[in-house]
C-alpha positions as CSV (number, residue, x, y, z in Angstrom):
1,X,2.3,1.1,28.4
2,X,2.6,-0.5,25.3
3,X,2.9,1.7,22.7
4,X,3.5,0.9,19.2
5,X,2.5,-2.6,19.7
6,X,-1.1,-0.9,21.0
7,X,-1.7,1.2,18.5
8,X,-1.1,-1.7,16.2
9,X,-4.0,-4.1,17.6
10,X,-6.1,-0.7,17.9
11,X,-5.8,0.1,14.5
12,X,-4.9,-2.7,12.3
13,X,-8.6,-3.9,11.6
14,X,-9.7,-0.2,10.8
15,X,-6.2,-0.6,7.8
16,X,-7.8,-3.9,6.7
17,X,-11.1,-2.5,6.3
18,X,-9.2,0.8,4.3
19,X,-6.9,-1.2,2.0
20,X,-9.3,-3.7,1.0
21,X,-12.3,-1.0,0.0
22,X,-9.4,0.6,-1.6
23,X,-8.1,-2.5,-3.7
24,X,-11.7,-2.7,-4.6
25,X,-11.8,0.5,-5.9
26,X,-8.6,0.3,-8.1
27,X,-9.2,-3.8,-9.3
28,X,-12.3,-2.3,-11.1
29,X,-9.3,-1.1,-13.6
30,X,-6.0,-3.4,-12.8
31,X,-8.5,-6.5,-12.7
32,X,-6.1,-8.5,-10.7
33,X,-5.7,-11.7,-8.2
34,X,-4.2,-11.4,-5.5
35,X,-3.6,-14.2,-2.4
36,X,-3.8,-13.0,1.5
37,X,-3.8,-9.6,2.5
38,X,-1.8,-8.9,5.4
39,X,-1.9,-5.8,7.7
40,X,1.6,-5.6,9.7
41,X,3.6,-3.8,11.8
42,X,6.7,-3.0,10.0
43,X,9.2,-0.4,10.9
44,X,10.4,0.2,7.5
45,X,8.4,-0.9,5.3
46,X,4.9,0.6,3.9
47,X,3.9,-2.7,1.8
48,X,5.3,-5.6,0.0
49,X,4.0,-8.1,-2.8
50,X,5.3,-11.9,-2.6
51,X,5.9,-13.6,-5.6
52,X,3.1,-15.5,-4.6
53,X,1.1,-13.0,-5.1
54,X,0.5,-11.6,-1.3
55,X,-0.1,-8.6,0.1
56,X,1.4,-7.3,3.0
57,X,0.5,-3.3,4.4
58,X,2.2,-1.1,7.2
59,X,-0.7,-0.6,9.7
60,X,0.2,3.1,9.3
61,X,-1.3,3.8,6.3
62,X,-4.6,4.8,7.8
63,X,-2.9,7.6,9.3
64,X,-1.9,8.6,6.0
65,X,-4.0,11.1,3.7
66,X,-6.3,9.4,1.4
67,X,-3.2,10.1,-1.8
68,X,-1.5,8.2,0.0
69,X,-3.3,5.6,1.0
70,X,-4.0,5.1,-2.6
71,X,-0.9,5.5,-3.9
72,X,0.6,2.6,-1.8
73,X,-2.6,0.4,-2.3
74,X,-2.0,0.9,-6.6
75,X,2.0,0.5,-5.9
76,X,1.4,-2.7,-4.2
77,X,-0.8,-4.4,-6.6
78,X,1.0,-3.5,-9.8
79,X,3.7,-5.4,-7.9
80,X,1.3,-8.6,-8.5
81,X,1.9,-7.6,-12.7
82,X,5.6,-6.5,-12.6
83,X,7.6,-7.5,-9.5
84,X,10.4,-4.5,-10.4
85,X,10.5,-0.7,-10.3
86,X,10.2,-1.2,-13.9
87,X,9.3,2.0,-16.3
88,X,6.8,-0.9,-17.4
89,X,5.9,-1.2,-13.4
90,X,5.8,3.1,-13.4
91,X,3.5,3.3,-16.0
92,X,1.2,1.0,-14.7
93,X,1.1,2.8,-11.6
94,X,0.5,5.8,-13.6
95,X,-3.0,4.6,-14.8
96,X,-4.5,5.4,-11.8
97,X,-1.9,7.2,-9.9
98,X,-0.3,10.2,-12.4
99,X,1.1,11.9,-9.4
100,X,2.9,9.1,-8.7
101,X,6.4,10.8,-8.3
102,X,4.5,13.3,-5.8
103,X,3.4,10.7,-3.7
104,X,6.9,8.9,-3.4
105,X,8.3,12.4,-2.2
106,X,5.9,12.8,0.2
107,X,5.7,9.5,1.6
108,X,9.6,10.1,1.9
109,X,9.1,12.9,4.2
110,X,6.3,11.2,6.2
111,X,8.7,8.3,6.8
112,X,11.8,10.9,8.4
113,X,8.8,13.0,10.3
């Protein structure tokens, strides 16, 4: 028993450790602040960015490929630079992330699988 709220506390720590090597990675370019970085267990959502400058990520994304992964990490913390879908919020993503447009498809298709 238990379920999804098991596989949460199984794997929440293991998403911590993944999105914060990962924001890591992509700050050496962005070079950005952020505040807490929250791993949650959202039924709709892969990530948010407060306007205070928080991160919040679905626990699922370390059962996503590493494109992913990276593409909702980048998405996330360009949010901390424009808080829109902006093309000045695209092209940001785009620095790191040129398949961008890719990505949202497929994450599309992960989410209705």
């Amino acid at each position: 028993m238990g379920g999804p709220r098991r596989d949460y506390l199984r794997d929440k720590e293991g998403a911590r450790d993944l999105v914060m090597e990962r924001l890591a990675h992509f700050n050496q370019h962005y070079n950005l602040k952020w505040g807490r970085v929250a791993i949650r267990n959202q039924r709709s959502r892969w990530g948010s960015c407060s306007k205070q400058g928080n991160l919040n990520f679905n626990y699922r994304i370390a059962h996503l490929p590493p494109h992913l992964q990276d593409y909702l990490v980048v998405h996330e913390m360009c949010h901390l630079r424009e808080h829109n879908h902006s093309r000045a919020f695209w092209s940001l993503v785009a620095e790191t992330i040129p398949s961008y447009a890719t990505c949202r498809r497929e994450l599309r298709k992960a989410v209705r699988s």
